[in-house]
DRENLOKE-617771 format. One record per atom (N, C-alpha, C, CB): x negated, y negated, z; residue number from 1. Coordinates in steps of 0.1 Angstrom, whole numbers. Glycine has a CB too. Example, Ala and Ser with C-alpha at 12.3 -4.5 7.8 and 13.67 -1.06 7.14 Angstrom:
2
     xx     yy     zz   nr
   -132     57     78    1
   -123     45     78    1
   -132     33     78    1
   -113     45     90    1
   -128     22     71    2
   -137     11     71    2
   -129      0     79    2
   -141      6     57    2
***
This chain:
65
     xx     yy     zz   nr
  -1476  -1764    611    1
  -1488  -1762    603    1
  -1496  -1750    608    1
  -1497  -1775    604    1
  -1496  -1743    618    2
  -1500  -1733    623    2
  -1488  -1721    620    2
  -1502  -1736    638    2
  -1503  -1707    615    3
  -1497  -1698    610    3
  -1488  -1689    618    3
  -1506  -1693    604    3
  -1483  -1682    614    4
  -1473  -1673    621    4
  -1476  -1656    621    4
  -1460  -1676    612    4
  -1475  -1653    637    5
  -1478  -1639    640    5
  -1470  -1629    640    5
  -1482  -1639    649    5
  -1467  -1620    629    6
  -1455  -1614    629    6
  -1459  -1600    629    6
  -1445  -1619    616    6
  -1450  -1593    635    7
  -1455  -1573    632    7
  -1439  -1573    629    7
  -1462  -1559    651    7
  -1438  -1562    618    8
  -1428  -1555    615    8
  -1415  -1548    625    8
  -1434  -1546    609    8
  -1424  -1539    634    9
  -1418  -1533    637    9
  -1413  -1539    656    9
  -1423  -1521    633    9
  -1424  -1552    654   10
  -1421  -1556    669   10
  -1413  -1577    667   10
  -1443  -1555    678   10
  -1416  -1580    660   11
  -1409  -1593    652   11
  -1425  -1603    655   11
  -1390  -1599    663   11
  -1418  -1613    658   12
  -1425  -1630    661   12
  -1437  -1624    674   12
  -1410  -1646    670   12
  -1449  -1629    676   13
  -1456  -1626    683   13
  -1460  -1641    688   13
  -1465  -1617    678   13
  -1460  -1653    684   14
  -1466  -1664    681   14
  -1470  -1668    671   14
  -1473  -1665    686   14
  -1477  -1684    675   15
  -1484  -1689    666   15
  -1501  -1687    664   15
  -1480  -1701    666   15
  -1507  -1687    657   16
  -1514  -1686    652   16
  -1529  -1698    656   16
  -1508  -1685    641   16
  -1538  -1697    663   17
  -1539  -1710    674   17
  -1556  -1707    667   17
  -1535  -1708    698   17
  -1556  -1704    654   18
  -1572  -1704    650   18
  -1577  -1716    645   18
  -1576  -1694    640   18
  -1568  -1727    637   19
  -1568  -1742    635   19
  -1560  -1749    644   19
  -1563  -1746    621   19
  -1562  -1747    654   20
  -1555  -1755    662   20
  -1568  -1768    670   20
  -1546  -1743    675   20
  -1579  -1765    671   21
  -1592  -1779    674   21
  -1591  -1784    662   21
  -1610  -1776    676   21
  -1589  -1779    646   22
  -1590  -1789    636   22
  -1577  -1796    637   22
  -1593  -1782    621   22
  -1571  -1793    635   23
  -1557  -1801    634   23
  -1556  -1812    647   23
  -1542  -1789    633   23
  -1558  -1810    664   24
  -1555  -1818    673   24
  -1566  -1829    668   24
  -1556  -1811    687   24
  -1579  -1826    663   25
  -1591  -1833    659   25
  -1582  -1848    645   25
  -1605  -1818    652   25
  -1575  -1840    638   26
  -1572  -1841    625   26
  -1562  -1855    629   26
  -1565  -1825    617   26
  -1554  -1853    642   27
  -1541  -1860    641   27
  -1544  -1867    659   27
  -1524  -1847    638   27
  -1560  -1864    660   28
  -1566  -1875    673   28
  -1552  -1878    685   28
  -1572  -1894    664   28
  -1548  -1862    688   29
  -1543  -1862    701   29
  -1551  -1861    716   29
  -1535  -1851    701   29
  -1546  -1872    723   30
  -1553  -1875    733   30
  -1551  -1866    746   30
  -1551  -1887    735   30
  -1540  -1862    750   31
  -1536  -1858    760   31
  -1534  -1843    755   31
  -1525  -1865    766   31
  -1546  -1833    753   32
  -1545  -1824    745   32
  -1536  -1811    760   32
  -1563  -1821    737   32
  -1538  -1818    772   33
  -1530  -1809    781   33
  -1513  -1805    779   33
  -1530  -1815    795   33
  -1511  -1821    775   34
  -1498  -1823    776   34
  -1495  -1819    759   34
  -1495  -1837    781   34
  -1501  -1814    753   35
  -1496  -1812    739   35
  -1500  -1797    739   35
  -1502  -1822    726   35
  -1509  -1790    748   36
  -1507  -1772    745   36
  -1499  -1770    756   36
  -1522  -1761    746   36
  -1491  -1778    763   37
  -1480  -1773    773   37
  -1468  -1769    770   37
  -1477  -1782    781   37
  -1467  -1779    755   38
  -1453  -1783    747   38
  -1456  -1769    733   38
  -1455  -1805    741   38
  -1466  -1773    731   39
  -1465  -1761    719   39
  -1467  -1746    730   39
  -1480  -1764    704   39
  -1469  -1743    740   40
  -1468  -1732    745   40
  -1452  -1730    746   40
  -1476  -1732    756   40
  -1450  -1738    754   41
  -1434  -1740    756   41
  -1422  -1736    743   41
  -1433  -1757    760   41
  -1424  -1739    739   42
  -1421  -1740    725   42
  -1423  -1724    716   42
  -1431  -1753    719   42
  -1435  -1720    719   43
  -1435  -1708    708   43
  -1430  -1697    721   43
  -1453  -1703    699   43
  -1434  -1700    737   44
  -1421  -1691    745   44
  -1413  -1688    741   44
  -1414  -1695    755   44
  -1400  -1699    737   45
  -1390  -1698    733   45
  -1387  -1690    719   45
  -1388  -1709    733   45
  -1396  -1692    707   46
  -1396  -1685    697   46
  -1395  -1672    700   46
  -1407  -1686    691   46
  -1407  -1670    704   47
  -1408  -1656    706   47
  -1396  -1649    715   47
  -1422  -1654    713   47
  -1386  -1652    727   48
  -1378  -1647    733   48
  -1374  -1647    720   48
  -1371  -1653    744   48
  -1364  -1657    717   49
  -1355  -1654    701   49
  -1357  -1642    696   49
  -1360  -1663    687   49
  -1367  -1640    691   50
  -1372  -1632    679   50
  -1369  -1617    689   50
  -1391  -1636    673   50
  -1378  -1617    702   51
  -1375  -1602    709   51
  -1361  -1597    713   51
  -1382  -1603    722   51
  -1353  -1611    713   52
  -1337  -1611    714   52
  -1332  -1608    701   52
  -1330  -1625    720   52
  -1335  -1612    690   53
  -1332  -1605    679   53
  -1335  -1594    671   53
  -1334  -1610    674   53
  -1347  -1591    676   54
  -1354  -1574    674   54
  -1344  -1564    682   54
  -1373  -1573    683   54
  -1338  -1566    692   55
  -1335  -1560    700   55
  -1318  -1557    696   55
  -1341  -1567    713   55
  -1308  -1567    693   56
  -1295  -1568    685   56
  -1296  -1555    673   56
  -1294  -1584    677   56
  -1308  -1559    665   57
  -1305  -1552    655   57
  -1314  -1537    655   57
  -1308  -1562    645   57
  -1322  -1534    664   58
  -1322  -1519    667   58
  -1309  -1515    677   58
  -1338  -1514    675   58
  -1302  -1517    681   59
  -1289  -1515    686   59
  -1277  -1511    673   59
  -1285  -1528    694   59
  -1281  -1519    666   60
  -1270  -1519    654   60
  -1275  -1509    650   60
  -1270  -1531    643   60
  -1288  -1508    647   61
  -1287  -1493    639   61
  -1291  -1481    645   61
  -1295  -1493    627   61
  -1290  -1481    658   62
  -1285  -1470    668   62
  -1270  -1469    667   62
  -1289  -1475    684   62
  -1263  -1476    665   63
  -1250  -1472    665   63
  -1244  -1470    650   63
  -1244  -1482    673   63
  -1251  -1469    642   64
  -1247  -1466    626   64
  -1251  -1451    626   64
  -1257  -1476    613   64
  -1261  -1447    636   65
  -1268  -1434    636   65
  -1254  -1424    641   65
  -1282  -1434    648   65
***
């Protein structure tokens, strides 16, 4: 439900953490440590992906050059 931070020329940056009090408020999470641990954790991972994928495909078209 959180929006997504994207640049063109750099890919996935994260998520978007500007409704993130309304929504924990919204869905009355208690252990709000243990739930920005998990969604940190979590968009880590994204973001590697995305820099691991940014990175494949300026290679590709370094080598088309």
């Amino acid at each position: 439900m959180l929006g997504d931070r994207i640049v063109a020329d750099i890919g996935y940056l994260g998520k978007d953490y500007t409704n993130l009090p309304l929504l924990i408020d919204t869905y009355e999470i208690d252990d709000k440590e243990f739930f920005l641990e998990i969604i940190n954790w979590l968009d880590s991972r994204a973001i590697e992906q995305s820099a691991e994928f940014m990175k494949r495909e300026r290679e590709k078209l370094k080598r088309k050059k």
